[in-house]
C-alpha positions as CSV (number, residue, x, y, z in Angstrom):
1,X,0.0,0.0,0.0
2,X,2.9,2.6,0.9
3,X,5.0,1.4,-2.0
4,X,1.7,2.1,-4.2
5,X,0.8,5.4,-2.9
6,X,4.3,6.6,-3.1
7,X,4.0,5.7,-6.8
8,X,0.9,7.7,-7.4
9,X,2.6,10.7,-5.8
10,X,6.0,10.7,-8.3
11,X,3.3,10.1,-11.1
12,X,1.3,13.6,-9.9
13,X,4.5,15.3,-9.2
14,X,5.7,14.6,-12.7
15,X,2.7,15.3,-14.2
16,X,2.3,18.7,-12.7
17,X,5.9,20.0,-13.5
18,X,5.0,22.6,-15.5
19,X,2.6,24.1,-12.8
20,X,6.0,24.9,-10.5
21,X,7.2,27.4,-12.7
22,X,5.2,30.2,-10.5
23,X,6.7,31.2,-7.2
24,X,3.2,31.3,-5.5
25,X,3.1,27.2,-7.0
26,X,6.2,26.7,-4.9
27,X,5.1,28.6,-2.0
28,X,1.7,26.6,-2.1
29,X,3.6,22.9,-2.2
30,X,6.0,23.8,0.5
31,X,2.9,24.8,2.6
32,X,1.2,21.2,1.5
33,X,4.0,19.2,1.6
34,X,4.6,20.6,5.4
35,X,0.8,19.9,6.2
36,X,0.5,16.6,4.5
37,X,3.9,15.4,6.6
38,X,1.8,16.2,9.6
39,X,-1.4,14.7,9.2
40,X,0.2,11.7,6.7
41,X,3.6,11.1,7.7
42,X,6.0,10.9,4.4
43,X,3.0,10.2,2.2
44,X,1.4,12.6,3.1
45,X,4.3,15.3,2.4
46,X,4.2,14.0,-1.2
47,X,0.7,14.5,-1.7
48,X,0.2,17.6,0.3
49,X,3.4,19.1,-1.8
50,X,1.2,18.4,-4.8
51,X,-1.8,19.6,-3.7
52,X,-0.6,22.5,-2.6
53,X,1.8,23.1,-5.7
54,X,-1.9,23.0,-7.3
55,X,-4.0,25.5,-5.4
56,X,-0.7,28.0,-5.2
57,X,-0.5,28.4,-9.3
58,X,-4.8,28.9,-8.9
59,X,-4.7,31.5,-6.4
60,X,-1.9,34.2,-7.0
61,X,-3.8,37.6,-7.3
62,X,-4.0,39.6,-10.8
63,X,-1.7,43.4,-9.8
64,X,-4.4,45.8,-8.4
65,X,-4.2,47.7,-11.7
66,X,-5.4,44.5,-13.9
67,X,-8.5,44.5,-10.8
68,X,-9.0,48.2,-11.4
69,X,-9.2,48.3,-14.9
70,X,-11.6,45.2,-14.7
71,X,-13.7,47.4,-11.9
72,X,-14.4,50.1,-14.3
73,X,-14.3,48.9,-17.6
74,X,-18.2,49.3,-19.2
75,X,-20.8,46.8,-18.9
76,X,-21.9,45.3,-22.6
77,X,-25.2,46.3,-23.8
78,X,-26.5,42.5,-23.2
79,X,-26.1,40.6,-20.1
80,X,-24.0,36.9,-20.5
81,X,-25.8,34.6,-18.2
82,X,-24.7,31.0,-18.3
83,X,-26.3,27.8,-15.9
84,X,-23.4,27.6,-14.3
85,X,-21.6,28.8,-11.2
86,X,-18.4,31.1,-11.9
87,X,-16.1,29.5,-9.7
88,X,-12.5,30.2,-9.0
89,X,-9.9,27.8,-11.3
90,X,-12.3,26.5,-13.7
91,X,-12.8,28.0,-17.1
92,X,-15.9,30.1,-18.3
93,X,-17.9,28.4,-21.1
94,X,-17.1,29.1,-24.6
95,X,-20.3,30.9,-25.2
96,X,-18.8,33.9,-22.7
97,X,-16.9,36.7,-24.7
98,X,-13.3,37.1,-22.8
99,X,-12.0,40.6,-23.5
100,X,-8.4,41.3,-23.1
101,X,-6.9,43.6,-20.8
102,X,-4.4,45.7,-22.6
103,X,-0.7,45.9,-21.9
104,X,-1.5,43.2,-19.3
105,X,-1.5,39.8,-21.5
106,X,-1.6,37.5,-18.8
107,X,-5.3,38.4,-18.2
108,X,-8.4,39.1,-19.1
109,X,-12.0,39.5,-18.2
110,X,-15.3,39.2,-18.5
111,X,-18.6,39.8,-16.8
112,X,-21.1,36.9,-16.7
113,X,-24.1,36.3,-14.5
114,X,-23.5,40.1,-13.3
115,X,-20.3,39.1,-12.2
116,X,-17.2,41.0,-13.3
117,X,-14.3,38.2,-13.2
118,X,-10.5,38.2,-14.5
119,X,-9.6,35.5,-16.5
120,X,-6.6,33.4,-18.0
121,X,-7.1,34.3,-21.4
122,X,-5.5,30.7,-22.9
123,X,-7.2,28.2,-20.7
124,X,-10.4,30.8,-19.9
125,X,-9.8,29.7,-15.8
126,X,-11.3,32.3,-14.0
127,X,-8.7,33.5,-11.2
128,X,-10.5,36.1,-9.5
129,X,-14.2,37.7,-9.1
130,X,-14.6,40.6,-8.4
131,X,-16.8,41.8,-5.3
C-alpha cells in the first residue's frame, strides 16, 4: 500500500511540473508538503506538496491595476448569463466573450451572471471575481 501510494505521488508530481514554474506554485507545495507530513507522515508530504503546488499556481492575485481596470471597464449592452456557477480555477464556457486587458497579456476579463471576473485568457480559468 505505501509502495503504491508513493508511486501515485512521483506520477502527480511529474505530471504537474510545469505548474512549479510560478513562485506562489512553490510557496503553495512547500505549505502542502509541510501539512501533508503532519497529518500523513511521508505520504502525506508527497501528496500535500502536490496539492498545494496546485491551489498556489490557482490562487496568485492579478496586480491591483489588472483589478481596477476590470472594476471600471463598461458593462456590454446585453447581459451573458450561463447555468453555471463562476467559480474560481475553472474556465468560463465558450459561449462567454473574454476581453483582453491591454498591456496586461496575462489576463483578461469578463462579466457573466452580473459578475465581473478576470480570466486566464489561454485556458479561460477564472482567477478572480470581483466583489
Amino acid at each position: 500500500m505505501y509502495i503504491k501510494a508513493v508511486g501515485i505521488a512521483v506520477a502527480l508530481v511529474m505530471a504537474s511540473g510545469p505548474a512549479f514554474a510560478q513562485s506562489s506554485t512553490v510557496t503553495g507545495a512547500a505549505g502542502g508538503a509541510a501539512t501533508g507530513a503532519i497529518v500523513g507522515g511521508p505520504v502525506g508530504a508527497a501528496v500535500g506538496g502536490i496539492v498545494g503546488g496546485v491551489a498556489g499556481s490557482v490562487i496568485d492575485p492579478p496586480p491591483q491595476k489588472v483589478v481596477t481596470y476590470v472594476q471600471q471597464a463598461p458593462a456590454p449592452k446585453t447581459s451573458v448569463v450561463v447555468n453555471e456557477k463562476v467559480v474560481v480555477g475553472q474556465p468560463l464556457p465558450e459561449t462567454v466573450v473574454v476581453t483582453p486587458i491591454p498591456d496586461e497579456p496575462k489576463y483578461s476579463y469578463a462579466i457573466v451572471n452580473d459578475e465581473r471576473v478576470i480570466v486566464e485568457p489561454s485556458s479561460r480559468k477564472v482567477i478572480q471575481v470581483i466583489q
